[in-house]
KOLDO-580104 format. One line per 10 residues: number of its first residue (from 1); their letters; for each residue y, z, x of N, C-alpha, C. Coordinates in steps of 0.1 Angstrom, whole numbers. Last residue first. Layout:
NUM	a	Y:Z:X:Y:Z:X:Y:Z:X  ... $
***
This chain:
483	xxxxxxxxxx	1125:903:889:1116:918:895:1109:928:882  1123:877:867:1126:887:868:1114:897:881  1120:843:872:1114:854:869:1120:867:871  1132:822:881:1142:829:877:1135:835:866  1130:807:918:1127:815:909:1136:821:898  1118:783:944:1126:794:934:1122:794:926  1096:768:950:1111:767:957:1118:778:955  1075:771:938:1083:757:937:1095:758:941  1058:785:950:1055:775:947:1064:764:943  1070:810:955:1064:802:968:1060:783:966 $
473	xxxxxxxxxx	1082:817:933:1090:812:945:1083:805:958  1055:824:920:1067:812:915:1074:808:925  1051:845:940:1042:837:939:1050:824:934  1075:864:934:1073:860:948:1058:842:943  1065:867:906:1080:860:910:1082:853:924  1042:881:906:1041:866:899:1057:859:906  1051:901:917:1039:898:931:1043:879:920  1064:917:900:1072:913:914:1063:902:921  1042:919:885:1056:912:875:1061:907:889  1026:937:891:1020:922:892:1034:916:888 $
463	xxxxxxxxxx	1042:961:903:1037:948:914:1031:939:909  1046:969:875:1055:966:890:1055:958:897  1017:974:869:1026:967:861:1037:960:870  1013:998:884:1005:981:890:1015:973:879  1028:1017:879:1030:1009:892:1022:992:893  1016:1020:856:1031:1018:853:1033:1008:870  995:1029:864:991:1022:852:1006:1012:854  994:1046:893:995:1048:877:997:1032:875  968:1044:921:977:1049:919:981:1047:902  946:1034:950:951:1042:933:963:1042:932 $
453	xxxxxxxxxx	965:1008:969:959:1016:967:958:1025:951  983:987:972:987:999:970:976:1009:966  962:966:970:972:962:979:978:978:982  952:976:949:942:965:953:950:966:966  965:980:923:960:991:932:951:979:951  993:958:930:982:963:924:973:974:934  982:924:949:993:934:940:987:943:934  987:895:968:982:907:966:991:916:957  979:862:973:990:873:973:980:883:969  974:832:995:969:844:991:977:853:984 $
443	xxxxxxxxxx	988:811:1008:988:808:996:981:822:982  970:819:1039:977:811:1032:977:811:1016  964:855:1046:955:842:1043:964:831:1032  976:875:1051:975:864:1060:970:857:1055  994:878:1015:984:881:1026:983:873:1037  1025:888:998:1014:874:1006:1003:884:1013  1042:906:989:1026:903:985:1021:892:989  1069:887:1002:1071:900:996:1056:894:989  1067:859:1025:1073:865:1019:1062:880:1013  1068:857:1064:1058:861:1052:1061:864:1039 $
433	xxxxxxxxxx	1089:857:1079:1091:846:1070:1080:853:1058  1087:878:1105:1082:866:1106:1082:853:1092  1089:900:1091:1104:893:1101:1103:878:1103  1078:899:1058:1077:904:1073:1090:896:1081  1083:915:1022:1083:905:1035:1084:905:1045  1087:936:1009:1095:932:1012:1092:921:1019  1059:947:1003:1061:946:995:1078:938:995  1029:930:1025:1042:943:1025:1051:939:1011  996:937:1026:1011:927:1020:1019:934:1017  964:940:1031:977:941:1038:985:932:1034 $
423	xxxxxxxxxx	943:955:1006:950:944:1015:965:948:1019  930:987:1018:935:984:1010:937:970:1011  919:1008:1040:913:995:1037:920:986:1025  939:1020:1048:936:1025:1040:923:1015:1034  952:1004:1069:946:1017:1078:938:1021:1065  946:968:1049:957:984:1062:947:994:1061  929:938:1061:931:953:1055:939:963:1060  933:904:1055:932:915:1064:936:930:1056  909:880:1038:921:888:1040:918:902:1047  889:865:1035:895:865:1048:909:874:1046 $
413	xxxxxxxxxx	877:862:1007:890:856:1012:895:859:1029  856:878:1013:854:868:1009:864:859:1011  870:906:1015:869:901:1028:859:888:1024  881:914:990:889:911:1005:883:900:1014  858:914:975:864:900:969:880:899:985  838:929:978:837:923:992:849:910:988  834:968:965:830:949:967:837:940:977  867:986:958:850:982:957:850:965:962  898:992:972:887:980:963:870:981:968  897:1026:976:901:1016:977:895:1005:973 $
403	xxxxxxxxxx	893:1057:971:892:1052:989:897:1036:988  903:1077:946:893:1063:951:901:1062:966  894:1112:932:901:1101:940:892:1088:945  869:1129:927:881:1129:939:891:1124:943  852:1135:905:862:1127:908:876:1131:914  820:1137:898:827:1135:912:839:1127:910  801:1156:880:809:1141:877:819:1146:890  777:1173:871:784:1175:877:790:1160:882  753:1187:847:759:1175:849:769:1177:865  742:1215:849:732:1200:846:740:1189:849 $
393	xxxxxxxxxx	747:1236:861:753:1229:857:740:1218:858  763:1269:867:748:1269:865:757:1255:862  774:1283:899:778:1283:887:764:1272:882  778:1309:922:771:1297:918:771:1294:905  794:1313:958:796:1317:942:785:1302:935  812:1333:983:806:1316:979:802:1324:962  831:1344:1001:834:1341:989:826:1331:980  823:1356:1023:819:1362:1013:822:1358:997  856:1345:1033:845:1347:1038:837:1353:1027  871:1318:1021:867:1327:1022:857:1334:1023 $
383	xxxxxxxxxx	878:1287:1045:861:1295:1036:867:1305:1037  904:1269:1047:896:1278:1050:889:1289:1040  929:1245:1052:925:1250:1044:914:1262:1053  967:1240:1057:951:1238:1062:942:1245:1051  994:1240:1050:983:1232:1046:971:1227:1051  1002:1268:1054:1005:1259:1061:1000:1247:1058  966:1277:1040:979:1280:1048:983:1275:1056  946:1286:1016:950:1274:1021:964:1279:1032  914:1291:1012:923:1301:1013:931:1287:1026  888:1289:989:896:1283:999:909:1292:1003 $
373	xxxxxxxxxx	854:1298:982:867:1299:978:875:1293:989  827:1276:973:835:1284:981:844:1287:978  794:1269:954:811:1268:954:815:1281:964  765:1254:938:772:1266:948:785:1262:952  754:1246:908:761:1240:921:767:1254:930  719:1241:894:733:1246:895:743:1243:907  709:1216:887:703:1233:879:717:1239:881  694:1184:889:705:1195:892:707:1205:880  659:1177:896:674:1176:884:685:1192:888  641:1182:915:647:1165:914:662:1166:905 $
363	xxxxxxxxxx	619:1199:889:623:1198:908:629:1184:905  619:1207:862:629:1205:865:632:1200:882  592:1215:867:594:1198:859:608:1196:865  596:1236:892:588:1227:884:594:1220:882  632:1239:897:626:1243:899:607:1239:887  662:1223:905:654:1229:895:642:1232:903  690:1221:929:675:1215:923:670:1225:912  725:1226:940:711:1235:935:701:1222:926  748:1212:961:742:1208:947:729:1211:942  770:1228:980:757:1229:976:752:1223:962 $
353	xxxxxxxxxx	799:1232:981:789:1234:993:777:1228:992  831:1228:967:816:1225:963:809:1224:977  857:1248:969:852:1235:974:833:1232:974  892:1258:955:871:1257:947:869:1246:962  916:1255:941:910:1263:958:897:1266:960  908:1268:911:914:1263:922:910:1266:931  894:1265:878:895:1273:887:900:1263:904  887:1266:840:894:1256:851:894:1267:865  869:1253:812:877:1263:822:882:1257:835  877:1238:782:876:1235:797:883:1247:805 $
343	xxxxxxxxxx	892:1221:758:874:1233:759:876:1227:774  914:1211:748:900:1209:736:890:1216:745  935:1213:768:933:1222:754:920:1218:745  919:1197:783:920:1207:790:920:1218:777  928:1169:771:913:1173:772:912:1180:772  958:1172:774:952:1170:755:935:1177:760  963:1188:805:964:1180:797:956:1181:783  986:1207:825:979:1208:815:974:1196:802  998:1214:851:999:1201:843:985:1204:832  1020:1232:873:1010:1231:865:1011:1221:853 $
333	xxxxxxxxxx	1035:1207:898:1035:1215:891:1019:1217:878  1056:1192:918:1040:1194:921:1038:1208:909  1073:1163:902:1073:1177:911:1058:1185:908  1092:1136:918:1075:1141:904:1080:1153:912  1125:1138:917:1116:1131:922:1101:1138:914  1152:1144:916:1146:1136:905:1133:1128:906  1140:1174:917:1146:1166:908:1152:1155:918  1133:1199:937:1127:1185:933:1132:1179:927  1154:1221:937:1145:1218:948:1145:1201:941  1157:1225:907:1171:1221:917:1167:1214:932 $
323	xxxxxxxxxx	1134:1231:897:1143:1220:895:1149:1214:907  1106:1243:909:1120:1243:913:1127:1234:913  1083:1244:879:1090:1240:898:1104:1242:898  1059:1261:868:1069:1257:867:1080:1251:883  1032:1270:876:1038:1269:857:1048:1260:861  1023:1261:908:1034:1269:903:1034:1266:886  988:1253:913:1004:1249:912:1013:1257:906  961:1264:932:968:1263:918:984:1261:920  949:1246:959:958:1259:952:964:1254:941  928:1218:957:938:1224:962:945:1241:954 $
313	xxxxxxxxxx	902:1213:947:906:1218:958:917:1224:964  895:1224:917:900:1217:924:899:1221:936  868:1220:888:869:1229:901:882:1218:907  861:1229:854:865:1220:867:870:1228:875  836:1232:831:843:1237:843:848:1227:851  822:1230:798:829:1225:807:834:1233:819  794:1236:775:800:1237:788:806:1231:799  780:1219:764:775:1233:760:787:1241:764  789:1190:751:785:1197:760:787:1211:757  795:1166:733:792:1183:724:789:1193:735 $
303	xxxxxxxxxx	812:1144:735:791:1147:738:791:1160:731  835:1156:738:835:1147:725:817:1148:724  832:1172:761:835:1178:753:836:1166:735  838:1146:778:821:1155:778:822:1165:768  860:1133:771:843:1132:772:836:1133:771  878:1155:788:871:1149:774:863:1142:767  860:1159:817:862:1170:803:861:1162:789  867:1134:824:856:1136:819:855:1143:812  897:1135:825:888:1121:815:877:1129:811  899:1148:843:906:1154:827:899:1147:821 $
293	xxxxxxxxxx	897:1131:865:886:1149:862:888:1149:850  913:1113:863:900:1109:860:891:1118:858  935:1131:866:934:1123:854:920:1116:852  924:1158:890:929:1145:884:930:1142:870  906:1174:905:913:1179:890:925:1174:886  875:1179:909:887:1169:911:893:1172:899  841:1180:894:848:1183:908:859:1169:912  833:1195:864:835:1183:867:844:1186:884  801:1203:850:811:1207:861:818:1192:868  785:1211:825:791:1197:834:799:1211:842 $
283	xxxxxxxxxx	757:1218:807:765:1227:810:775:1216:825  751:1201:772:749:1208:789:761:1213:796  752:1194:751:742:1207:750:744:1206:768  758:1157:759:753:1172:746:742:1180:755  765:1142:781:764:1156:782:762:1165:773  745:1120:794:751:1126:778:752:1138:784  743:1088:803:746:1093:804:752:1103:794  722:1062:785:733:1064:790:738:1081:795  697:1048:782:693:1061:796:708:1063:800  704:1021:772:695:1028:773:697:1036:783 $
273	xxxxxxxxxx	733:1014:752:731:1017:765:717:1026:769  746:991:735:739:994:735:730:1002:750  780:984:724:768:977:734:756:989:732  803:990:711:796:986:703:779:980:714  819:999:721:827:990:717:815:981:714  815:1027:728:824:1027:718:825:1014:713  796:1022:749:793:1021:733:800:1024:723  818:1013:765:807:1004:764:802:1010:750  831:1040:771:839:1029:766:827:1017:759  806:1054:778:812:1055:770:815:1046:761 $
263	xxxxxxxxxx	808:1041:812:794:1038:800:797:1045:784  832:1046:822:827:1028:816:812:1029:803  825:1076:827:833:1070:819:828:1056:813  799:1075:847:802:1081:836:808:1074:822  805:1069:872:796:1059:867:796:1064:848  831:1078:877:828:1061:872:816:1054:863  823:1098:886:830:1098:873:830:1083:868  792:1100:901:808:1095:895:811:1094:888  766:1122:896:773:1112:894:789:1112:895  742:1143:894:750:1141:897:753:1130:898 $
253	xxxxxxxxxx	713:1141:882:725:1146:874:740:1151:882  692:1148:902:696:1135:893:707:1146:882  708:1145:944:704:1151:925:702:1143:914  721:1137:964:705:1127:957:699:1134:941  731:1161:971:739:1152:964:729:1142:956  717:1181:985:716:1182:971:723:1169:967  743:1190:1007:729:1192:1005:726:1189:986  773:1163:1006:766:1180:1008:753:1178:1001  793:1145:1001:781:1146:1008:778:1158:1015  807:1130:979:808:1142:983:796:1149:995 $
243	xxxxxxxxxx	834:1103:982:822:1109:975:819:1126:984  860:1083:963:856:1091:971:839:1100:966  847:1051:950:852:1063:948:849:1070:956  865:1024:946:854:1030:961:860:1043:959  882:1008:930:876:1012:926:863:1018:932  913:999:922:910:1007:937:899:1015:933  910:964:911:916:979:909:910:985:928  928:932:918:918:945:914:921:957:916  939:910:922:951:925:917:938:934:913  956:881:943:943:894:940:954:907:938 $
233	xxxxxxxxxx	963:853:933:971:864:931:957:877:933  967:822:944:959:832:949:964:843:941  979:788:939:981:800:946:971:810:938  965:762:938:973:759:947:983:778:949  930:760:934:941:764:929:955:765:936  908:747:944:913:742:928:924:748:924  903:758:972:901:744:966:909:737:953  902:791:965:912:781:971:912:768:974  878:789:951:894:790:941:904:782:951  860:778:966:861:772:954:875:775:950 $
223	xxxxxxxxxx	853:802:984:865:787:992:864:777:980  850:825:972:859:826:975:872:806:981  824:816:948:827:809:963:844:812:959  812:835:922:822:826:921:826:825:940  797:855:924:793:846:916:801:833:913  808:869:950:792:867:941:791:856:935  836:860:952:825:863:964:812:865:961  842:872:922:848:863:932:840:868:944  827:873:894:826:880:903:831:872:918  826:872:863:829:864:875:835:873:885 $
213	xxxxxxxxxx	831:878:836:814:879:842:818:868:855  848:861:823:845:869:821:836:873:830  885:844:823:872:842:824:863:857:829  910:829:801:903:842:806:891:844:809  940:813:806:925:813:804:920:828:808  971:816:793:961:821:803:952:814:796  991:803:773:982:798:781:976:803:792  1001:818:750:1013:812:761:1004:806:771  980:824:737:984:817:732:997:807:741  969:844:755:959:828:753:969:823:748 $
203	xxxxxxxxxx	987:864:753:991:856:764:976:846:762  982:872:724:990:865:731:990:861:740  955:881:726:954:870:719:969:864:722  959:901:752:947:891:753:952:878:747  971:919:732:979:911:740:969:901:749  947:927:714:958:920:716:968:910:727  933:934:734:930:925:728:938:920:722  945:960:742:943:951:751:941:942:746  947:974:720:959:976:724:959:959:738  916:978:711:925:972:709:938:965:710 $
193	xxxxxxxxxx	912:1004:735:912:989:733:918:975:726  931:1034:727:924:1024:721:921:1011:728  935:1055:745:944:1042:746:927:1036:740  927:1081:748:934:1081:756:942:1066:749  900:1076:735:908:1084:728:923:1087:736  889:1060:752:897:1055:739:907:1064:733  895:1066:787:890:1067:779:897:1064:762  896:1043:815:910:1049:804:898:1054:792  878:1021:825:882:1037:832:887:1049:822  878:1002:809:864:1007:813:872:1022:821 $
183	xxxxxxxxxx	905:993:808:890:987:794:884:1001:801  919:995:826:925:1000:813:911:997:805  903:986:848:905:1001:847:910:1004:830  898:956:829:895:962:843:890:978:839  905:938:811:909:945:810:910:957:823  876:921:790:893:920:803:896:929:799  838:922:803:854:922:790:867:923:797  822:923:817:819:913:807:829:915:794  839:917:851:830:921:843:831:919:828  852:904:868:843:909:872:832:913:858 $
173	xxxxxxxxxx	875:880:858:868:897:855:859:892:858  905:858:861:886:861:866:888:875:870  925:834:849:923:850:851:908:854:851  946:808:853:931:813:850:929:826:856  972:791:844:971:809:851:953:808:842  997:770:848:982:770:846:977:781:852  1028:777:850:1017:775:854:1004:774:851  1055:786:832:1048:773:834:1039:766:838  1063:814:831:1069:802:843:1069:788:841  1044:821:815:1052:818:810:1066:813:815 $
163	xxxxxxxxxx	1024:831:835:1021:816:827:1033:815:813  1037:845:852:1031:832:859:1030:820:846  1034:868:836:1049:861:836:1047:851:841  1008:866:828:1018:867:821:1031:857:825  994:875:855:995:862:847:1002:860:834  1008:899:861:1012:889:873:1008:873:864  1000:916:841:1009:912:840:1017:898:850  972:918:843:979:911:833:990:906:832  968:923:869:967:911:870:968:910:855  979:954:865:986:941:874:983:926:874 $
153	xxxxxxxxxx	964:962:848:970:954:845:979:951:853  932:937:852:938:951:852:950:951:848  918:915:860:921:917:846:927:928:842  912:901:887:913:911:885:921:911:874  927:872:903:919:880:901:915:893:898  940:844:887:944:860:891:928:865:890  955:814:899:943:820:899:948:837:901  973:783:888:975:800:897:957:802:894  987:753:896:973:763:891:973:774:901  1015:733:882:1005:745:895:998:748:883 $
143	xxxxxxxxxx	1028:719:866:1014:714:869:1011:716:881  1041:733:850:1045:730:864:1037:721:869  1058:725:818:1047:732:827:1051:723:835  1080:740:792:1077:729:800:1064:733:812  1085:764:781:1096:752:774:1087:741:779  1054:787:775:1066:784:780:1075:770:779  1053:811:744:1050:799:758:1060:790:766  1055:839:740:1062:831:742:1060:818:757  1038:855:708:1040:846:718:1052:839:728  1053:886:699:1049:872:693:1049:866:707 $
133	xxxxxxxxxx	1064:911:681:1058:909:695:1048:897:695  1069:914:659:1081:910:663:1072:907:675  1056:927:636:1052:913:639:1063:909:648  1058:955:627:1064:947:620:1064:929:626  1036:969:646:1038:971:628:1046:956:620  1053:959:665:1037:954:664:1036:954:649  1072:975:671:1071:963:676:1063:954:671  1064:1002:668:1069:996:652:1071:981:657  1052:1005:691:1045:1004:677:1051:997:666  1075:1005:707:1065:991:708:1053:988:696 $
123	xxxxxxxxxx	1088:1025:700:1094:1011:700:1081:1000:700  1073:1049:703:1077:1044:689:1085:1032:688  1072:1043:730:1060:1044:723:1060:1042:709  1096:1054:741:1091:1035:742:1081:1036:729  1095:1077:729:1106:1066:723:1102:1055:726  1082:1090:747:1076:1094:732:1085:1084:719  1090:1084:770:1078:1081:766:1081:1079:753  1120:1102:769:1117:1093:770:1104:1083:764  1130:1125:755:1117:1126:750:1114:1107:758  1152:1142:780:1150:1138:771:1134:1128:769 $
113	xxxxxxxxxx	1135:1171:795:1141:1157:796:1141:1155:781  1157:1206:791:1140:1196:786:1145:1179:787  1175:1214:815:1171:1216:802:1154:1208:801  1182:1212:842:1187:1227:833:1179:1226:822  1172:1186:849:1180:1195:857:1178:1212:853  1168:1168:827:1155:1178:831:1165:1185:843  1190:1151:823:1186:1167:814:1177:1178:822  1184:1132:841:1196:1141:848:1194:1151:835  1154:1123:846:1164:1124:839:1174:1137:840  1125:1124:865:1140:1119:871:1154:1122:859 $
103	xxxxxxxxxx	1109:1132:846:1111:1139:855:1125:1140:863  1112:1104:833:1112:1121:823:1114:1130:836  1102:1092:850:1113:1086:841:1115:1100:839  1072:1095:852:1082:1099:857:1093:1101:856  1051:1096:824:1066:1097:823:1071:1101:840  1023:1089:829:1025:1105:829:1042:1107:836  1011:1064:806:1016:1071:817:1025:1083:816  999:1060:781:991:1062:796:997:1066:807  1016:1053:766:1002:1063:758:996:1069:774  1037:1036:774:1037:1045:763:1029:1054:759 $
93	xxxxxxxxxx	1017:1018:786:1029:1032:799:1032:1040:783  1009:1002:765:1000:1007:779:1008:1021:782  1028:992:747:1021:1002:744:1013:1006:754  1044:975:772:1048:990:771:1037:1001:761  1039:959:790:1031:963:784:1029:974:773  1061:941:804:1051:935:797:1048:942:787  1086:955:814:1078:962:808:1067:952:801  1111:946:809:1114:953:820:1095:953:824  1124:933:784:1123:930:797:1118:935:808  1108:950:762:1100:943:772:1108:937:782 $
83	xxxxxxxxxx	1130:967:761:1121:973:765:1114:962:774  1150:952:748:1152:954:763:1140:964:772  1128:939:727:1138:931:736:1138:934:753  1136:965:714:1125:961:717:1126:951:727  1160:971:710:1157:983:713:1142:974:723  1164:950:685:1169:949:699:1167:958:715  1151:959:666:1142:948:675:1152:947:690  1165:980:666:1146:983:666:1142:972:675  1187:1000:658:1182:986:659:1172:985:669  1194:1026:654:1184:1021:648:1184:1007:647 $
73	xxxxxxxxxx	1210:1042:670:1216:1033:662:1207:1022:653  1188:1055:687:1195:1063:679:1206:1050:665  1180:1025:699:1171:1035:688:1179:1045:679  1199:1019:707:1197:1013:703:1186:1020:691  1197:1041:731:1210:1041:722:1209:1034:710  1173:1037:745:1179:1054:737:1190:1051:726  1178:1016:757:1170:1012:743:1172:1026:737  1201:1024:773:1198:1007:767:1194:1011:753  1186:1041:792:1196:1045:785:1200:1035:769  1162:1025:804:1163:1036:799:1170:1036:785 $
63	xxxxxxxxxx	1156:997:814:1167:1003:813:1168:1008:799  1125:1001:840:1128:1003:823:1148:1004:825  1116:1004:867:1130:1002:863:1135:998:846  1087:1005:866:1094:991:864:1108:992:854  1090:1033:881:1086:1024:887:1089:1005:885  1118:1056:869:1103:1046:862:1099:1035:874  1134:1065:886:1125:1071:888:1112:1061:880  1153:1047:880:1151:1047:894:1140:1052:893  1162:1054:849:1159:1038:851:1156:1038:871  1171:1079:851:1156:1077:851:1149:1065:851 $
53	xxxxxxxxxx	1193:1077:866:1184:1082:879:1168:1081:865  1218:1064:859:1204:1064:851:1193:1067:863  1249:1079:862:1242:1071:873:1222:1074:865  1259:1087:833:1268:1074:848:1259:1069:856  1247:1098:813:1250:1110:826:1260:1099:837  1239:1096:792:1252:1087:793:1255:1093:803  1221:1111:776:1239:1117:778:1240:1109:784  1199:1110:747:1204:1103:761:1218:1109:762  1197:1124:719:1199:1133:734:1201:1130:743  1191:1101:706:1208:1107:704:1208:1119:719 $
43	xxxxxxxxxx	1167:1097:705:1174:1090:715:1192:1095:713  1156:1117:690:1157:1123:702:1164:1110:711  1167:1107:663:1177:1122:670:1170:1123:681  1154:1081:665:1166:1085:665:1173:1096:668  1127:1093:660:1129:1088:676:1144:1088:675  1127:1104:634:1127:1119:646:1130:1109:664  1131:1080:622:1142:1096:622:1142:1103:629  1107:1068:622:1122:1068:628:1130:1075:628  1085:1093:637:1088:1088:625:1104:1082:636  1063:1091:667:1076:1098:660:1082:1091:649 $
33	xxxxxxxxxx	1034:1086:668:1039:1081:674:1055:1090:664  1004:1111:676:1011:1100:663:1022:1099:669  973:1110:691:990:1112:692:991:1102:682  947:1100:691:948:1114:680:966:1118:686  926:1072:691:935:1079:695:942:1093:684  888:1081:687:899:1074:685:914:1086:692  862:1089:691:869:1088:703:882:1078:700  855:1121:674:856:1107:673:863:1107:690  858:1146:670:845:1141:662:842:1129:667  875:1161:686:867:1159:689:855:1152:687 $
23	xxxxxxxxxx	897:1154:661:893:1147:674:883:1148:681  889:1184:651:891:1170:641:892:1155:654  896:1200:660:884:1199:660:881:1190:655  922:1199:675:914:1195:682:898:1195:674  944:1176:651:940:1194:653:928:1188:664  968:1150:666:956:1158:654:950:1169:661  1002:1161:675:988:1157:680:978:1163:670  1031:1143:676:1023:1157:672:1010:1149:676  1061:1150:710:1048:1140:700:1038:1150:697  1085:1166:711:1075:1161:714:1064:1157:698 $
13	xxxxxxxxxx	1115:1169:710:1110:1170:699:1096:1159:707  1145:1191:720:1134:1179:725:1123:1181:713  1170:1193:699:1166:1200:709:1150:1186:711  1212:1184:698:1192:1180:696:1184:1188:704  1233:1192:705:1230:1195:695:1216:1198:688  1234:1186:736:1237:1198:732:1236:1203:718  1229:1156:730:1217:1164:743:1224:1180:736  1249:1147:716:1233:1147:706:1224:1157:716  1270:1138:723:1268:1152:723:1259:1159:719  1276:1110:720:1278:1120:733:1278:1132:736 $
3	xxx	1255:1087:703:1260:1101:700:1258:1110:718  1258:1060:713:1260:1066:699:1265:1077:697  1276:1059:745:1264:1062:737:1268:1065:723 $
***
């Protein structure tokens, strides 16, 4: 390494963030990316530990160490390079994912990980700043025709590498822009759009097609693609949101977080939404204390709402974990996110009983919600007795988690489902020949939340990159796509 002693000299130097009242005005991004000076002394803190337990812990095996050194030595493009081998997307995982990498790094033992994230992040920017992230079509074509369904970014990245294999890669959204969960889930101030349209205008240029308002099994005959296409890639999101069925749920002012979010993104990007969803001046309670809970907070706190609360189910998490216990694996700890510091109370071991009506004009509109305490042990749970409680709330956004693919684009293809309804494709291959994301249904693959259920931004990336190589190999024999 550049510098073998930079982890005992450097101390960690996190990303700044615009003041919150000044963000709240807008739904633009508000992290600034690290001058080169400051990404070089935090890549001087890589130590060169021998065994890169954080190139294990990143899901698409980033090699870590590589581009830390390259940065401290300030060569940028080659920094860049080894980023995207690994990584289609990196301004995506750079802004949107919640660093395992960082968790797994042999610093975080005793000290602060080194600033992983906060270095791809200033790699892929200045990637872009200076025009280095450029097309790359492919030398010759196969004359296959792939088909991806789902614009997320498993199926960005499964048509990516597909169509710079050589293949004819047509890509079908459901809906009226690409991008899936990263367009319509991810709120802006989280990850600008832009960031998508871009790489949109690249991979047109290496030859995806991108088709919009196509709904496979609605609007488009499941036995049409497999007619015209000689392989399948399904990579939709996991979009069947858990729900909550207690007295009161038919409220009008309760909703999914889904239904929520997308309607935002939509007039940030200029659409026009009668009877959209607003929380100025009200009092939200958001139930789930996820990354999609945190969304709404901010959100709802950009609306001007009067008043935020979120409730979890589970027991409040330790400040801090037991290194030596969990390392190098995520560790279950208090997580405090950018929304959380802009206005939001917070309370645990909460389980919503009751969604309260108004009363006259107000009969039909949710007024307030009644709440239990939980008293968790051994990991069961249980009502404290006398513990119920009612908090006042016009809005109340349900985000518990997803149960798995919305809509019917499974079982339009005849593809079989695991225990989770998820599709069934093992990610190594069956005894029986099946290779690694096939489904029973000939020529079929799977990848992505779609196959894996929810899960991060960084995982679907994983499986579309792995799912396009299995897919190339089915097609012409072999392969010399990258895992």
């Amino acid at each position: 390494m550049g510098k073998p002693t930079g982890f005992m000299e450097y101390q960690r130097l996190s990303e700044a963030y615009l003041p919150v009242a000044e963000r709240l005005t807008n739904y633009k991004e508000f992290v600034l990316h690290l001058s080169d000076e400051e990404a070089k002394i935090q890549g001087a803190r890589c130590m060169d530990c021998g065994i890169p337990f954080c190139s294990s812990g990143c899901p698409v095996n980033n090699i870590i160490p590589d581009w830390n050194d390259l940065v401290y030595r300030q060569e940028w493009m080659q920094a860049l390079e080894v980023l995207h081998s690994t990584n289609n997307f990196p301004e995506f995982t750079g802004r949107i994912c919640p660093a395992p990498c960082e968790a797994a790094c042999t610093l975080n033992i005793n000290d602060d990980a080194v600033g992983i994230k906060s270095i791809e992040h200033a790699i892929i920017d200045k990637g872009w700043e200076e025009g280095w992230v450029a097309p790359q079509p492919p030398l010759a074509k196969t004359g296959k025709k792939v088909a991806v369904v789902g614009s997320g970014p498993a199926g960005l990245a499964a048509a990516q590498q597909l169509a710079r294999a050589g293949h004819s890669v047509t890509l079908f959204e459901k809906n009226d822009r690409i991008g899936g969960l990263l367009r319509y889930g991810i709120p802006d101030f989280k990850m600008e759009k832009a960031h998508i349209d871009r790489r949109m205008a690249q991979m047109q240029a290496e030859g995806v097609l991108f088709l919009v308002n196509k709904n496979i099994g609605v609007d488009v005959k499941a036995e049409k693609i497999l007619a015209e296409f000689d392989a399948v890639v399904l990579s939709g999101g996991a979009e069947n949101p858990r729900d909550l069925p207690v007295p009161g749920r038919d409220l009008e002012g309760v909703y999914f977080a889904m239904d929520f979010l997308p309607q935002q993104n939509k007039v940030n990007a200029g659409d026009k939404l009668p009877g959209q969803i607003n929380a100025k001046g009200k009092h939200v309670v958001v139930i789930g204390g996820g990354d999609t809970g945190s969304d709404c907070v901010g959100t709802s706190n950009r609306h001007g709402a009067a008043s935020v609360t979120q409730f979890e189910l589970l027991p409040r998490p330790p400040e801090q974990e037991n290194r030596p216990l969990t390392w190098p694996n995520w560790p279950q700890k208090m997580r405090t996110s950018s929304s959380h510091d802009e206005g939001c109370s917070r309370d645990w071991a909460v389980a919503t009983k009751e969604f309260i009506g108004g009363e006259g004009k107000d009969k039909g509109k949710l007024a307030a919600l009644k709440a239990v305490r939980l008293d968790w042990k051994d990991g069961k749970m249980s009502e404290v007795a006398g513990s119920e409680f009612v908090v006042k709330a016009d809005l109340a956004f349900l985000a518990m988690g997803f149960l798995g693919p919305a809509g019917n684009v499974l079982d339009a293809f005849g593809v079989a489902r695991d225990a989770r309804s998820n599709a069934r494709a093992d990610t190594e291959g069956r005894v029986d020949g099946t290779p690694p994301y096939a489904t029973n249904v000939p020529k079929v693959f799977a990848a992505g939340d779609m196959r894996r259920g929810q899960s991060l931004v960084v995982w679907a990336i994983r499986e579309g990159r792995q799912c396009a190589r299995e897919v190339d190999c089915f097609l012409m024999g072999s392969t010399t796509l990258p895992r």
